[in-house]
N, CA, C and O atoms as CSV, one atom per row, in Angstrom:
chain,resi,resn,atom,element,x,y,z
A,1,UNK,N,N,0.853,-1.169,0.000
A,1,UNK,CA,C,0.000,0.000,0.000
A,1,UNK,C,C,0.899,1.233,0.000
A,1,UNK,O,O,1.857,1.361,0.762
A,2,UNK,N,N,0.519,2.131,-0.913
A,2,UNK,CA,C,1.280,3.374,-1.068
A,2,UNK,C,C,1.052,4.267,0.267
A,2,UNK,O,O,0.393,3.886,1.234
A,3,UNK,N,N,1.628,5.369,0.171
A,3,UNK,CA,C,1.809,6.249,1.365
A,3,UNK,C,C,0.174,7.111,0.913
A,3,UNK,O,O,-0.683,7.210,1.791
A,4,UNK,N,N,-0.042,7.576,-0.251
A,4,UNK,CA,C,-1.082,8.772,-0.809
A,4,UNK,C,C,-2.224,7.165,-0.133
A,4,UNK,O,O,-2.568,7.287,1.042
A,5,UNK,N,N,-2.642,6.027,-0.762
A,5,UNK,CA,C,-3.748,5.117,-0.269
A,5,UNK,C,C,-3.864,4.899,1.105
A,5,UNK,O,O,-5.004,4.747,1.543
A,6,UNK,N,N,-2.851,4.851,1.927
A,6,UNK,CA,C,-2.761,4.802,3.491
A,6,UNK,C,C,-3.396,6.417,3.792
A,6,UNK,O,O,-4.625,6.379,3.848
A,7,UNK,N,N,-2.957,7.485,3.948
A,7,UNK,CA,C,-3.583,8.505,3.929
A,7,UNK,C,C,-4.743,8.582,4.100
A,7,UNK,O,O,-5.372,8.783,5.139
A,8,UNK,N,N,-5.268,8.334,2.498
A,8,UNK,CA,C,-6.777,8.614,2.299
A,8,UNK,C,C,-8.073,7.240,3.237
A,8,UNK,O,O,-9.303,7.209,3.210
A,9,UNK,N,N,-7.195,6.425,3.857
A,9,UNK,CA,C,-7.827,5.275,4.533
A,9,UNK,C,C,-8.040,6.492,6.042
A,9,UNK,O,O,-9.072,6.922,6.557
A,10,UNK,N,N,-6.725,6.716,6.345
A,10,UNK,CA,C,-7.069,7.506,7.675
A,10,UNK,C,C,-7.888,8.499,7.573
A,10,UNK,O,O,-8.784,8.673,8.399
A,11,UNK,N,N,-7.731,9.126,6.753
A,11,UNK,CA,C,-8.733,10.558,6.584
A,11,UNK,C,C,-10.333,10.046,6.317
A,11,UNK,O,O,-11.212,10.763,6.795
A,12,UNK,N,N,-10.587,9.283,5.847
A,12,UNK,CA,C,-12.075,8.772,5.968
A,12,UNK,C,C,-12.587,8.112,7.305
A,12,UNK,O,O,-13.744,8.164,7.723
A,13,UNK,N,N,-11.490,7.464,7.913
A,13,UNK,CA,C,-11.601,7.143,9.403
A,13,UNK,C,C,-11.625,8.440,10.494
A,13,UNK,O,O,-11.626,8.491,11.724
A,14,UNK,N,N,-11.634,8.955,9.955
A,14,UNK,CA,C,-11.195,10.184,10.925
A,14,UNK,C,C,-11.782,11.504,10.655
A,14,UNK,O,O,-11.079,12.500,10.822
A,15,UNK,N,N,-12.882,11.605,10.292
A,15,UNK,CA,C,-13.976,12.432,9.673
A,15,UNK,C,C,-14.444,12.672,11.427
A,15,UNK,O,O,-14.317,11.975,12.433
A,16,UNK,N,N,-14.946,13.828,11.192
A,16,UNK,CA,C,-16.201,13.694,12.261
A,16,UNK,C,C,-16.830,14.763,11.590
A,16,UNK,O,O,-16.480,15.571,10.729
A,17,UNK,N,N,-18.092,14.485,12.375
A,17,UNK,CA,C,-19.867,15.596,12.079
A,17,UNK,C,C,-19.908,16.607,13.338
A,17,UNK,O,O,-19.242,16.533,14.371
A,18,UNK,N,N,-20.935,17.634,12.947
A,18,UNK,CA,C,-21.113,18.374,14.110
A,18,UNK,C,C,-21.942,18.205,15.000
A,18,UNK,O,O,-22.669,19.081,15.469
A,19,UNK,N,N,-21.897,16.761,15.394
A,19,UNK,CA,C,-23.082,16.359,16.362
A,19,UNK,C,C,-22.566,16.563,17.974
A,19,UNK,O,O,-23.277,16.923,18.912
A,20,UNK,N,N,-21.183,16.241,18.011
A,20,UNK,CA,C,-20.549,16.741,19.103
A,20,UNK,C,C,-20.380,15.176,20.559
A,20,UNK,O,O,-21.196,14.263,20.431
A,21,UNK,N,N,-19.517,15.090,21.551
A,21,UNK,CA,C,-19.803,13.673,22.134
A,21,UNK,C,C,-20.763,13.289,22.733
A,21,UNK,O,O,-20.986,12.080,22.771
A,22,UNK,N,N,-21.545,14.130,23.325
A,22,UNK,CA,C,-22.973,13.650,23.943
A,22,UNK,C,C,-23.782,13.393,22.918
A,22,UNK,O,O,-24.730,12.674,23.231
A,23,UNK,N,N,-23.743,13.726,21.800
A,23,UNK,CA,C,-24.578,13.024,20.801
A,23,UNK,C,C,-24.604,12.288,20.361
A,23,UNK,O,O,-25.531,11.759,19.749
A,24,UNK,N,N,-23.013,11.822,20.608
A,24,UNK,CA,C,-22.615,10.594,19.733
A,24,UNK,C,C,-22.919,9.515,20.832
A,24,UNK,O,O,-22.764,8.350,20.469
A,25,UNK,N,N,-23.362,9.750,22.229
A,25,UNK,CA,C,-23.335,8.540,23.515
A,25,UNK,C,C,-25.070,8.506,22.908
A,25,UNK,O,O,-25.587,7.402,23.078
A,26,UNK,N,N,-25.954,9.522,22.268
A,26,UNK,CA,C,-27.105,9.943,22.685
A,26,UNK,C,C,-27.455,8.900,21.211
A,26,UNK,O,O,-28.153,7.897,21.352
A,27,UNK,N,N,-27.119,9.124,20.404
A,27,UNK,CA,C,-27.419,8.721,18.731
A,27,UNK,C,C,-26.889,6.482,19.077
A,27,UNK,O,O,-27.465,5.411,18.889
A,28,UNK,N,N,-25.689,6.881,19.567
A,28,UNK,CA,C,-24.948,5.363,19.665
A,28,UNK,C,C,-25.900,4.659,20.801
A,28,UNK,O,O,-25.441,3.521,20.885
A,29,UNK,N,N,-26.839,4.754,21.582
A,29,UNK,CA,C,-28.271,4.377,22.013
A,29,UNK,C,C,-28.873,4.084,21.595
A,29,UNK,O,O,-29.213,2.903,21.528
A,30,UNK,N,N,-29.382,5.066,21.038
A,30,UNK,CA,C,-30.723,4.583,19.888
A,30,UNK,C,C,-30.284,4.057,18.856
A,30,UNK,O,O,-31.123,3.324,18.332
A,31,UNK,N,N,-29.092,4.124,18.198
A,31,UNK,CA,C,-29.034,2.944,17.174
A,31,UNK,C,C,-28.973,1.809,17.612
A,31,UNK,O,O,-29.627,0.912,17.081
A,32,UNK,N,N,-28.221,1.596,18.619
A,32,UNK,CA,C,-28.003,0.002,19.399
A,32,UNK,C,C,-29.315,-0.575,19.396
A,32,UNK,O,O,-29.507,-1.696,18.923
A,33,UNK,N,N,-30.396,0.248,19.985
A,33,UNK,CA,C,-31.350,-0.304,20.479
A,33,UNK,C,C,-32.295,-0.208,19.274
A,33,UNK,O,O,-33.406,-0.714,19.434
A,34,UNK,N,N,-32.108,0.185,18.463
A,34,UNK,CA,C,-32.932,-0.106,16.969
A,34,UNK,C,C,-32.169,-1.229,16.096
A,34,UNK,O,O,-32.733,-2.125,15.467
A,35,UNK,N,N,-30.738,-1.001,16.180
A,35,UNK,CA,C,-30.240,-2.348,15.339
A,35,UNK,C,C,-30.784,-3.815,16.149
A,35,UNK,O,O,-31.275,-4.897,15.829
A,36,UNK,N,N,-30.494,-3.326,16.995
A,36,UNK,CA,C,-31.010,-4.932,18.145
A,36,UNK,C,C,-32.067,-5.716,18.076
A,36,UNK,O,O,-32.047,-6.933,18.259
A,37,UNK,N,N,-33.388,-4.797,17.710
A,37,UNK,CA,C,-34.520,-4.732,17.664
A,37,UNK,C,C,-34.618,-5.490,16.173
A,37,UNK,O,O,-35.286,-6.498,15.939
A,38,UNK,N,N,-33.639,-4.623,15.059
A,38,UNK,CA,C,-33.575,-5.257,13.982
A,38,UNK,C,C,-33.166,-6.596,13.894
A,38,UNK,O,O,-33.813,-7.407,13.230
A,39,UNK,N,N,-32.252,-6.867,14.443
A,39,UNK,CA,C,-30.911,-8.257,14.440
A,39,UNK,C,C,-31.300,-9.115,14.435
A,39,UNK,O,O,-31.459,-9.963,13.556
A,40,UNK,N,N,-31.745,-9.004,16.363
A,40,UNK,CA,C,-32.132,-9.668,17.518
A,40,UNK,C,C,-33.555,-10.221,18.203
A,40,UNK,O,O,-33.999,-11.252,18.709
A,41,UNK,N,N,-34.127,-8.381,17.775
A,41,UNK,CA,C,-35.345,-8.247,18.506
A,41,UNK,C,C,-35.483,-7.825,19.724
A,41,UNK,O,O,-36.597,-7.844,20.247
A,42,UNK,N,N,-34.183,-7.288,20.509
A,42,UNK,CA,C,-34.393,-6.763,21.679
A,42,UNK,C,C,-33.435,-6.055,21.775
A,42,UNK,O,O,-32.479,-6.143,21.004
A,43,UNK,N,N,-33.524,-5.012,22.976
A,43,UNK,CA,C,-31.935,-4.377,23.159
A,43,UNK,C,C,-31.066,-5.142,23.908
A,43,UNK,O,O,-31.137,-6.303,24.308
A,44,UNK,N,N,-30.196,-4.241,24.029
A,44,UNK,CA,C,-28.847,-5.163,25.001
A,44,UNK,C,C,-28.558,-4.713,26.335
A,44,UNK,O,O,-27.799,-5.238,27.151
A,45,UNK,N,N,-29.319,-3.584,26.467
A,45,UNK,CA,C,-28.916,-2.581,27.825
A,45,UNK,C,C,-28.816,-1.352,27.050
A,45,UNK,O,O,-28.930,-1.119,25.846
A,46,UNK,N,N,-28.504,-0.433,28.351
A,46,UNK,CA,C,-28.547,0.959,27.913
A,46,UNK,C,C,-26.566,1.179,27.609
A,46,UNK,O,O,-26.058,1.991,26.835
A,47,UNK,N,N,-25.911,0.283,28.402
A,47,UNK,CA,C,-24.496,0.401,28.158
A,47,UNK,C,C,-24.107,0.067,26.635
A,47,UNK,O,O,-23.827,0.754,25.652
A,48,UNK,N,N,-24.229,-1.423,26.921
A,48,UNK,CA,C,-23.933,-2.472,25.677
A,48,UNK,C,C,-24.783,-1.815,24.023
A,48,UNK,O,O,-24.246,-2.049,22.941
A,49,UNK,N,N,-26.066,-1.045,24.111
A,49,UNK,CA,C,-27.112,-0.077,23.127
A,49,UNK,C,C,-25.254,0.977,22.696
A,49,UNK,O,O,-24.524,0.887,21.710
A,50,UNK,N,N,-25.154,1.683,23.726
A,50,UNK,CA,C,-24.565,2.356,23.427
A,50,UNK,C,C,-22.860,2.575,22.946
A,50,UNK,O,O,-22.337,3.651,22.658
A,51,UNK,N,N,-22.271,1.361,22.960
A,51,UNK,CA,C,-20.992,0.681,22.764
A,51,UNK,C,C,-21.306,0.017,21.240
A,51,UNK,O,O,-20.543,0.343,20.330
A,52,UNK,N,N,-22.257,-0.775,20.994
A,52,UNK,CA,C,-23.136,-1.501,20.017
A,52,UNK,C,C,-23.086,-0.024,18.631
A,52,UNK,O,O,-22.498,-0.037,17.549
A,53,UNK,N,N,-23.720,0.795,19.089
A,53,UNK,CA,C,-24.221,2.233,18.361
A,53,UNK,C,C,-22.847,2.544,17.515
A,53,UNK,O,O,-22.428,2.242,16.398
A,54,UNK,N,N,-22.265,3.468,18.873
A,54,UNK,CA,C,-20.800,4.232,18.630
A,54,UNK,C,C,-19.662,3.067,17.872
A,54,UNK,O,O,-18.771,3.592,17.205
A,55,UNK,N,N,-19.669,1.563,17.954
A,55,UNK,CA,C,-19.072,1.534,17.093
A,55,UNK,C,C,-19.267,1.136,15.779
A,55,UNK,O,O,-18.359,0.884,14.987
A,56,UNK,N,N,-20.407,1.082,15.563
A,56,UNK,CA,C,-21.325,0.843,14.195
A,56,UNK,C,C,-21.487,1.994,13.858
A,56,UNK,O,O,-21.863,2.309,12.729
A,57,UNK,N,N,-21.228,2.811,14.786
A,57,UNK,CA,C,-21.608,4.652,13.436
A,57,UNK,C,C,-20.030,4.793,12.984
A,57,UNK,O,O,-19.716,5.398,11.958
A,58,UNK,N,N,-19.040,4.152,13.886
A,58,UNK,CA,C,-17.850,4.263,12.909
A,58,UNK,C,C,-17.533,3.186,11.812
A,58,UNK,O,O,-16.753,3.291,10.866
A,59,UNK,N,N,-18.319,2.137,12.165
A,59,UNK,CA,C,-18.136,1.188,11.248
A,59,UNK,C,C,-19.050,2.049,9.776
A,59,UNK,O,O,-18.467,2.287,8.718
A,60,UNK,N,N,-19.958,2.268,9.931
A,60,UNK,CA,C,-21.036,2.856,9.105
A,60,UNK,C,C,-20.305,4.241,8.354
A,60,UNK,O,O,-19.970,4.233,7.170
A,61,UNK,N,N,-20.173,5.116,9.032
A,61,UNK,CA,C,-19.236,5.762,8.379
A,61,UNK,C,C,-18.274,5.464,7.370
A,61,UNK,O,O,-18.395,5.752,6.179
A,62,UNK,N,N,-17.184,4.793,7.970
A,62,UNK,CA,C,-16.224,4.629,7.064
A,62,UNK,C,C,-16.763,3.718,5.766
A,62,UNK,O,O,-16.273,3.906,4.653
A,63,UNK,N,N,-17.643,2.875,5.954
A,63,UNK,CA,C,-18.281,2.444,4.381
A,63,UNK,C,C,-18.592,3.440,4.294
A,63,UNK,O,O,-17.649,4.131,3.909
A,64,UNK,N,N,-19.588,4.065,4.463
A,64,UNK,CA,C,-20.359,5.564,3.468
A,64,UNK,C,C,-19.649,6.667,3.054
A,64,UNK,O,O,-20.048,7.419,2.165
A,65,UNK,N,N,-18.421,6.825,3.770
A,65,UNK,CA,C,-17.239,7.709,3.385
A,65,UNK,C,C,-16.585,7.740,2.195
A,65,UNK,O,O,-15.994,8.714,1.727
A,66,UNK,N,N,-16.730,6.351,1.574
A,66,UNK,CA,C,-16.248,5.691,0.071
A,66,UNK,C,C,-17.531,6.796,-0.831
A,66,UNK,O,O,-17.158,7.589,-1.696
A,67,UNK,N,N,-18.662,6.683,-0.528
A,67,UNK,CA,C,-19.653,7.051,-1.404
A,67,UNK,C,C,-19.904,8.528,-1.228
A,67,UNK,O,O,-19.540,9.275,-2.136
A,68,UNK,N,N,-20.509,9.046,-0.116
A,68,UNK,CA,C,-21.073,10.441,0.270
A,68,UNK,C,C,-20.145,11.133,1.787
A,68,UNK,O,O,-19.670,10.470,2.708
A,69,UNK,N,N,-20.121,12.663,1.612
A,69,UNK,CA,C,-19.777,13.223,2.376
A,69,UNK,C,C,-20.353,13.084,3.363
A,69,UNK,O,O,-21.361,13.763,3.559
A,70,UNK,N,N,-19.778,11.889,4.591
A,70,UNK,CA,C,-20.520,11.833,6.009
A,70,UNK,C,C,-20.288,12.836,6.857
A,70,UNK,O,O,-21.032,12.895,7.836
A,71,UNK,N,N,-19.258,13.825,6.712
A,71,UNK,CA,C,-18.843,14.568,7.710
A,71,UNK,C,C,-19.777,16.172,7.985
A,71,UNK,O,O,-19.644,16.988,8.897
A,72,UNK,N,N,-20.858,16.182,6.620
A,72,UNK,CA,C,-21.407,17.389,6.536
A,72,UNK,C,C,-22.711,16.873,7.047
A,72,UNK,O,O,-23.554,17.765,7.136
A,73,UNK,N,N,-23.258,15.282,7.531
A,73,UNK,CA,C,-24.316,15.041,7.748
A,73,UNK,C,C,-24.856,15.881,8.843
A,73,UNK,O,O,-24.051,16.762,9.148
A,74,UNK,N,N,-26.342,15.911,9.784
A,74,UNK,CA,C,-26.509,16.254,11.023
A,74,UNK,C,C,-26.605,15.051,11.445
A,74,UNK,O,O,-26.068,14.000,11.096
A,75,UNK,N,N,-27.899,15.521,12.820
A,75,UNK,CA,C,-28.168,14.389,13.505
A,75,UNK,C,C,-28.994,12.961,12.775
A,75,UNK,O,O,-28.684,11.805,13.062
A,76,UNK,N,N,-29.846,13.255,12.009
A,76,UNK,CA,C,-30.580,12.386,11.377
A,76,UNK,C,C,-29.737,11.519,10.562
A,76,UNK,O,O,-29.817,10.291,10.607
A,77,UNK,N,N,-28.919,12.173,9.806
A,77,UNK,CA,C,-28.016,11.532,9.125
A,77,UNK,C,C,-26.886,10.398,9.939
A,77,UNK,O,O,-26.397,9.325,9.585
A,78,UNK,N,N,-26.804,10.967,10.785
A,78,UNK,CA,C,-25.396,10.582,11.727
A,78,UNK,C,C,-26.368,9.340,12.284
A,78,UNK,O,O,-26.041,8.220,11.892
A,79,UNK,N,N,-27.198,9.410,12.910
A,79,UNK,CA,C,-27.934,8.021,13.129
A,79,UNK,C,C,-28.073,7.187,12.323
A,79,UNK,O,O,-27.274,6.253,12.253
A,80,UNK,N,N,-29.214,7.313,11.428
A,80,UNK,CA,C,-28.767,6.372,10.268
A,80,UNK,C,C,-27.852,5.747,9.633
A,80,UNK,O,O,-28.037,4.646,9.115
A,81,UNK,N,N,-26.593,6.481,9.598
A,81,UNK,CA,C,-25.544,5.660,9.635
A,81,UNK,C,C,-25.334,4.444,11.082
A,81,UNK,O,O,-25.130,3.230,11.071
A,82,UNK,N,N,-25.489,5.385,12.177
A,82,UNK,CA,C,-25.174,4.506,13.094
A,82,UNK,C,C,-25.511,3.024,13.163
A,82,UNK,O,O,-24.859,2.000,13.370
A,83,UNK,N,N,-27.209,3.404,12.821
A,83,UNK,CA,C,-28.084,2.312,12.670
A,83,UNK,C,C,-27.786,0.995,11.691
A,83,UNK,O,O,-27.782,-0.200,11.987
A,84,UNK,N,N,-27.562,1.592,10.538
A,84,UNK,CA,C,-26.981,0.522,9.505
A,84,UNK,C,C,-25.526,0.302,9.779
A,84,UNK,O,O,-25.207,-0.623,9.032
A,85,UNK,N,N,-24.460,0.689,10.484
A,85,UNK,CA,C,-23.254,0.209,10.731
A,85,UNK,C,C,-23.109,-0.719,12.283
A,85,UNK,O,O,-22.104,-1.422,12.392
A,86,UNK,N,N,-23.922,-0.701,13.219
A,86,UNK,CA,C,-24.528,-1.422,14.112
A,86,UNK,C,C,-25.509,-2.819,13.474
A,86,UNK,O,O,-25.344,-3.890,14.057
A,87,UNK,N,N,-26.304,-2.783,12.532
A,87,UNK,CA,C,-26.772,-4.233,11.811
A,87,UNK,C,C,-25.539,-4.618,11.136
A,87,UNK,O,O,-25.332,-5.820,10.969
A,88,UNK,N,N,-24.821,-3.890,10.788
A,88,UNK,CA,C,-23.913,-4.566,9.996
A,88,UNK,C,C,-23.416,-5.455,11.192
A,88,UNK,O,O,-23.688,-6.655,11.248
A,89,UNK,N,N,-22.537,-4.684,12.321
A,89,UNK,CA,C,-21.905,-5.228,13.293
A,89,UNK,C,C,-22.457,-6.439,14.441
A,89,UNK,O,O,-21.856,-7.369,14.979
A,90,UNK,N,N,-23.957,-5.934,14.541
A,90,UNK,CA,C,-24.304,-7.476,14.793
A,90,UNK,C,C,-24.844,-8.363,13.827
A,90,UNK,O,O,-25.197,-9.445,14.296
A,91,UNK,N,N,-24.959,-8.251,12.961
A,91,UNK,CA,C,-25.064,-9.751,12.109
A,91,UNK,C,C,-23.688,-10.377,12.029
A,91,UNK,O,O,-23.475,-11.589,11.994
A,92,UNK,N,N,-22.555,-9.180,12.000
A,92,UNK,CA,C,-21.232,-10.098,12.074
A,92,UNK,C,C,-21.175,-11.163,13.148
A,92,UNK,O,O,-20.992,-12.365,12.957
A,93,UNK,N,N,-21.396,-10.421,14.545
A,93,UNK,CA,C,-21.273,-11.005,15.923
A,93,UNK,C,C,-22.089,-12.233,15.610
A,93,UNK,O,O,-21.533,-13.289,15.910
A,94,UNK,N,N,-23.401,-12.330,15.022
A,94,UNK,CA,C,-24.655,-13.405,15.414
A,94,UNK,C,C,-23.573,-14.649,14.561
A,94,UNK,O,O,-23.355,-15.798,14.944
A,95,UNK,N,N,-22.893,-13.789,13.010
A,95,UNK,CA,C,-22.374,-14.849,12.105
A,95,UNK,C,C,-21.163,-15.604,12.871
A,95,UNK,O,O,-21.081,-16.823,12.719
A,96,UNK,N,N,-20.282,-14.981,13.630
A,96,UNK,CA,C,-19.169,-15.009,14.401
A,96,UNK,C,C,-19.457,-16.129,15.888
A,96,UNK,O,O,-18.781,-17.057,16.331
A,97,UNK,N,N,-20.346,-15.715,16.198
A,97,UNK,CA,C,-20.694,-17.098,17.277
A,97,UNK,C,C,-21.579,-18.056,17.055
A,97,UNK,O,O,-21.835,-18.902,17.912
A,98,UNK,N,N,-22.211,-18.021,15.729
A,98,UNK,CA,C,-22.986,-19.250,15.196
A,98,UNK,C,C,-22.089,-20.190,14.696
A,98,UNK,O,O,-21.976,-21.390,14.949
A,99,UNK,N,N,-21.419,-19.399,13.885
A,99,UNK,CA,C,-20.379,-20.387,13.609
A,99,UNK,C,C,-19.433,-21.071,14.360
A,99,UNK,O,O,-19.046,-22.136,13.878
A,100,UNK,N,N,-18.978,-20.726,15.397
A,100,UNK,CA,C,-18.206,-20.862,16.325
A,100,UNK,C,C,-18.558,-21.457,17.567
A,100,UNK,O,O,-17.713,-22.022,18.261
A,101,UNK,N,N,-20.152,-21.333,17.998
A,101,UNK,CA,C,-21.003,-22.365,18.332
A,101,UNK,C,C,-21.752,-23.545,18.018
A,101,UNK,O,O,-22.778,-23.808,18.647
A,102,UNK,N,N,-21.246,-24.412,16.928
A,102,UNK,CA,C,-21.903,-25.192,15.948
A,102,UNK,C,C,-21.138,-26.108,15.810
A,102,UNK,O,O,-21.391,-27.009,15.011
């Protein structure tokens, strides 16, 4: 990997929005507890909702970073990502211990 492709990997990782950190504890909640709902069918807690969220809005991000400017999103936007980078992250988990439980 070149030095200019390493770069542009960090700089899409490393975006942020103007939602600010209480939004991101506030947004990484409610996605948890909507992906869960999606996944699962239930939440996980208000901790585990919010660990679940925050790192599925970075997972979510950095895919959507390839396509559209995530960093100019607001709040609506910034969830929705969260939301779909949190299903992403637990269907991995469900795929990751099914398999591994079987």
């Amino acid at each position: 990997m070149d030095a200019i492709a390493a770069s542009e990997i960090l700089a899409r990782s490393s975006t942020t929005t103007n939602v600010g950190w209480i939004g991101y504890l506030v947004i990484g909640a409610i996605a948890g507890w909507i992906a869960g709902k999606i996944v699962k069918g239930g939440g996980a807690g208000i901790l585990m909702n919010i660990v679940i969220g925050v790192i599925g809005a970075l997972i979510g991000g950095f895919l959507l970073s390839f396509f559209l400017d995530t960093a100019s999103g607001g709040w609506w936007f910034t969830l929705l990502t969260a939301v779909l980078g949190s299903v992403i992250l637990l269907w991995i988990v469900e795929k990751v211990r099914g398999s591994s439980g079987s």
